[in-house]
BALOBA-1460 file (C-alpha; in Angstrom, 3 decimals):
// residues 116
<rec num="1" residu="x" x="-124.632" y="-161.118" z="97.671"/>
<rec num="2" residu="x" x="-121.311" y="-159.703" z="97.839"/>
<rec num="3" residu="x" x="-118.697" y="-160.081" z="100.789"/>
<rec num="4" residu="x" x="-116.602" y="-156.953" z="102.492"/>
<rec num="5" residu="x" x="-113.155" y="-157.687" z="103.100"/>
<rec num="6" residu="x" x="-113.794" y="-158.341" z="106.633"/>
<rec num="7" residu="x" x="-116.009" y="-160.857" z="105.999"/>
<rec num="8" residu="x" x="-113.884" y="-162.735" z="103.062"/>
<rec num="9" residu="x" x="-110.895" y="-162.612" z="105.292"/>
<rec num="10" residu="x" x="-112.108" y="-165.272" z="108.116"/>
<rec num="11" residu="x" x="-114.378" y="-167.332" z="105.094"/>
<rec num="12" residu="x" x="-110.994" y="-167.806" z="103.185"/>
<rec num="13" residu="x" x="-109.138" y="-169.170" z="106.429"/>
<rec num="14" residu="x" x="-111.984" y="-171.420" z="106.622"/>
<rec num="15" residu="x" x="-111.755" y="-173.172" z="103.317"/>
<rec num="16" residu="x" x="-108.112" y="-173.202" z="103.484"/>
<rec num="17" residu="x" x="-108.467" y="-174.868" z="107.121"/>
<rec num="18" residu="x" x="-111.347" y="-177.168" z="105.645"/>
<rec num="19" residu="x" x="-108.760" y="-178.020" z="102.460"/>
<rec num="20" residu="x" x="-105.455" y="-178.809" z="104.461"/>
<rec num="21" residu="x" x="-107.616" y="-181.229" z="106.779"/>
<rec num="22" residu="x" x="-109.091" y="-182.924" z="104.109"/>
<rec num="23" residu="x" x="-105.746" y="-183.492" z="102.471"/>
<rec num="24" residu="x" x="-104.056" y="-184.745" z="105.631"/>
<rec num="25" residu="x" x="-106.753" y="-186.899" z="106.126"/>
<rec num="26" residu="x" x="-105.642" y="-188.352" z="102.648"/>
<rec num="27" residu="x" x="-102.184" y="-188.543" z="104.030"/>
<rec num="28" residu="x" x="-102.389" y="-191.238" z="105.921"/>
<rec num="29" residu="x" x="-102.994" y="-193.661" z="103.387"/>
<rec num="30" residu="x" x="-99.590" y="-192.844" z="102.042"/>
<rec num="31" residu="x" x="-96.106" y="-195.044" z="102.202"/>
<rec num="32" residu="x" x="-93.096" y="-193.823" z="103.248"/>
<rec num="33" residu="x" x="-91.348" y="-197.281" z="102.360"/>
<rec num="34" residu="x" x="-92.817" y="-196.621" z="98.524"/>
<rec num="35" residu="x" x="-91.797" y="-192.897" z="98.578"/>
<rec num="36" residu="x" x="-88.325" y="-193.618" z="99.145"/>
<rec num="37" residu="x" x="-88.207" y="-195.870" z="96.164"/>
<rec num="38" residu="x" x="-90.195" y="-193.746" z="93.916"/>
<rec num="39" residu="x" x="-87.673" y="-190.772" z="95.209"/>
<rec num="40" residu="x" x="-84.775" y="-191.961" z="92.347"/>
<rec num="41" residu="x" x="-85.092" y="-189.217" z="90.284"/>
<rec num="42" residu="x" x="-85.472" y="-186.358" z="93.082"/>
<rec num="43" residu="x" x="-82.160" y="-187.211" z="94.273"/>
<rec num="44" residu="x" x="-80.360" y="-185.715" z="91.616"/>
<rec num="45" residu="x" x="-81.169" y="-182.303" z="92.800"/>
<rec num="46" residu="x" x="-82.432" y="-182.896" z="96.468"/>
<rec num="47" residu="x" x="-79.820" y="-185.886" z="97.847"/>
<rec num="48" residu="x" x="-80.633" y="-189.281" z="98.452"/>
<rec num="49" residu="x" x="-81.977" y="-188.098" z="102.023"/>
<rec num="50" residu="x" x="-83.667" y="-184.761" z="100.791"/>
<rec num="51" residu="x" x="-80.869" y="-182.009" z="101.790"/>
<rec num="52" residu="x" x="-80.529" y="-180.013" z="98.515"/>
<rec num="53" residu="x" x="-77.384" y="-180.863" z="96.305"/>
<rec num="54" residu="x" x="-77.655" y="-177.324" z="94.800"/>
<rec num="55" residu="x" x="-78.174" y="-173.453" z="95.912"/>
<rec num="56" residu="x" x="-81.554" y="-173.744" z="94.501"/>
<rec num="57" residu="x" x="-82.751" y="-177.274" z="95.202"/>
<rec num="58" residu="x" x="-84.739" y="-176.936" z="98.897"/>
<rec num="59" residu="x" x="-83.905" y="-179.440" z="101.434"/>
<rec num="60" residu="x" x="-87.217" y="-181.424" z="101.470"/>
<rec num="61" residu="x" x="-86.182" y="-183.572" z="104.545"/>
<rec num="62" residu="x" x="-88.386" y="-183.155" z="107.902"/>
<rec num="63" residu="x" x="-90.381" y="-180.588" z="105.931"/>
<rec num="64" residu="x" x="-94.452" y="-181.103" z="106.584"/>
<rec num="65" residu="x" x="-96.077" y="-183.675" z="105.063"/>
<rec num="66" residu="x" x="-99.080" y="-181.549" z="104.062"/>
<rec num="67" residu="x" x="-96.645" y="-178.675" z="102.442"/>
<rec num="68" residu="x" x="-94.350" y="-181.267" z="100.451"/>
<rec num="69" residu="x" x="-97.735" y="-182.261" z="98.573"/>
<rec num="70" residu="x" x="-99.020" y="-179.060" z="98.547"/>
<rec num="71" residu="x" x="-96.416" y="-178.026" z="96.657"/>
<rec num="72" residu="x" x="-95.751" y="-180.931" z="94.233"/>
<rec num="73" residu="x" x="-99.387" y="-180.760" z="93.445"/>
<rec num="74" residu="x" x="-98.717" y="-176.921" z="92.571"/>
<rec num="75" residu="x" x="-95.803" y="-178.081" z="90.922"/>
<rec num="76" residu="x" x="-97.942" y="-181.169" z="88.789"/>
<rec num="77" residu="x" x="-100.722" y="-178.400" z="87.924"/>
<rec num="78" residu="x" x="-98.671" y="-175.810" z="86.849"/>
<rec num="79" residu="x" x="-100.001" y="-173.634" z="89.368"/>
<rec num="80" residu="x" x="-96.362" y="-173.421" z="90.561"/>
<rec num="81" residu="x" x="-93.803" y="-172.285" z="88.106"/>
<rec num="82" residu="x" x="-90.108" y="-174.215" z="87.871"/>
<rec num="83" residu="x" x="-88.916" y="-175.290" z="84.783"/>
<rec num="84" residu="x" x="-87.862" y="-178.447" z="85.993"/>
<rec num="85" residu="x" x="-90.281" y="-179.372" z="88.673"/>
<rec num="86" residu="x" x="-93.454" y="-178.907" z="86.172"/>
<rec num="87" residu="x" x="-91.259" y="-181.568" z="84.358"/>
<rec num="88" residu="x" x="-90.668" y="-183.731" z="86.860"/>
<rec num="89" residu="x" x="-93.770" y="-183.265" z="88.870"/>
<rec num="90" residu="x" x="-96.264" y="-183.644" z="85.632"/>
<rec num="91" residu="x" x="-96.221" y="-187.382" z="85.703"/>
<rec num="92" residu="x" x="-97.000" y="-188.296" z="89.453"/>
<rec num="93" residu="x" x="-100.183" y="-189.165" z="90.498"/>
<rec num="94" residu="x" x="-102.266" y="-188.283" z="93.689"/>
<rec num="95" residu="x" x="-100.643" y="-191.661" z="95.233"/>
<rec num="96" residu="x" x="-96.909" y="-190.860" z="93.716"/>
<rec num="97" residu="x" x="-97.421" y="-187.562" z="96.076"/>
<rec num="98" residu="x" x="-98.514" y="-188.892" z="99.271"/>
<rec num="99" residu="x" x="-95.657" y="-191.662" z="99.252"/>
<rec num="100" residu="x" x="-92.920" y="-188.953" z="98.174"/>
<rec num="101" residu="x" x="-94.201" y="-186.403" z="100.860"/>
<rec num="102" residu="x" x="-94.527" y="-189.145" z="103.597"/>
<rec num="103" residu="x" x="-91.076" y="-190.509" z="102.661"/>
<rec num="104" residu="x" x="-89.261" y="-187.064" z="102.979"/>
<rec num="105" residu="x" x="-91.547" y="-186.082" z="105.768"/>
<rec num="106" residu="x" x="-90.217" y="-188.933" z="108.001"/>
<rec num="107" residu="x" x="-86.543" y="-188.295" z="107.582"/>
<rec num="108" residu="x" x="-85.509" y="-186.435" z="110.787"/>
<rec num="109" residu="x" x="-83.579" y="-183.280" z="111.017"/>
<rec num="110" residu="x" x="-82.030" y="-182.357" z="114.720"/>
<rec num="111" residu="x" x="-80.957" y="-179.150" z="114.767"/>
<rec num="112" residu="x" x="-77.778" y="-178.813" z="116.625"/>
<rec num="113" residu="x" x="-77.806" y="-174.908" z="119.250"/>
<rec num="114" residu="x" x="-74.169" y="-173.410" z="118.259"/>
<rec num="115" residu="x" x="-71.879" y="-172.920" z="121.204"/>
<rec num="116" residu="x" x="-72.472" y="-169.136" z="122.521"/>
């Protein structure tokens, strides 16, 4: 059996939907405390409270805890292409992830209105 477009469209969302809540779910097993001290290394590039250092290092601080490990796991597999982050990220395992995403994921960002 084959699916239209219409039909793969809403099935896709699904998964992805079924995915992310499975992997939050997983998230809350993780240690913020452990992140920060496994978080050495990233602080070369992303500061020691996850505001990029660099044009092209992201600032990883208040970003989602679901995305940050999205992404190193992208990162880890190769399935996302940086030359340094396959590097870096090719070592960590599943728990290495959840403690470095929970860790930048509880640093707070306020974000300040400009006077008009």
């Amino acid at each position: 059996m084959t699916m239209s477009r219409e039909t793969w469209g809403p099935v896709a969302a699904a998964l992805l939907w079924a995915g992310l809540s499975v992997a939050s779910g997983s998230a809350l097993a993780a240690d913020p405390a452990a992140g920060r001290q496994k978080a050495g290394l990233c602080a070369t590039c992303h500061g020691a409270l996850g505001m990029g250092q660099t044009p092209d290092a992201p600032h990883l601080a208040g970003q989602p805890e679901i995305y940050l490990s999205a992404q190193l796991k992208a990162f880890r597999s190769g399935a996302r292409r940086h030359e340094v982050m396959n590097v870096m990220a090719k070592p960590l395992s599943d728990a290495d992830i959840a403690d470095l995403a929970a860790w930048y994921a509880s640093l707070k960002i306020d974000v300040v209105r400009p006077p008009e």
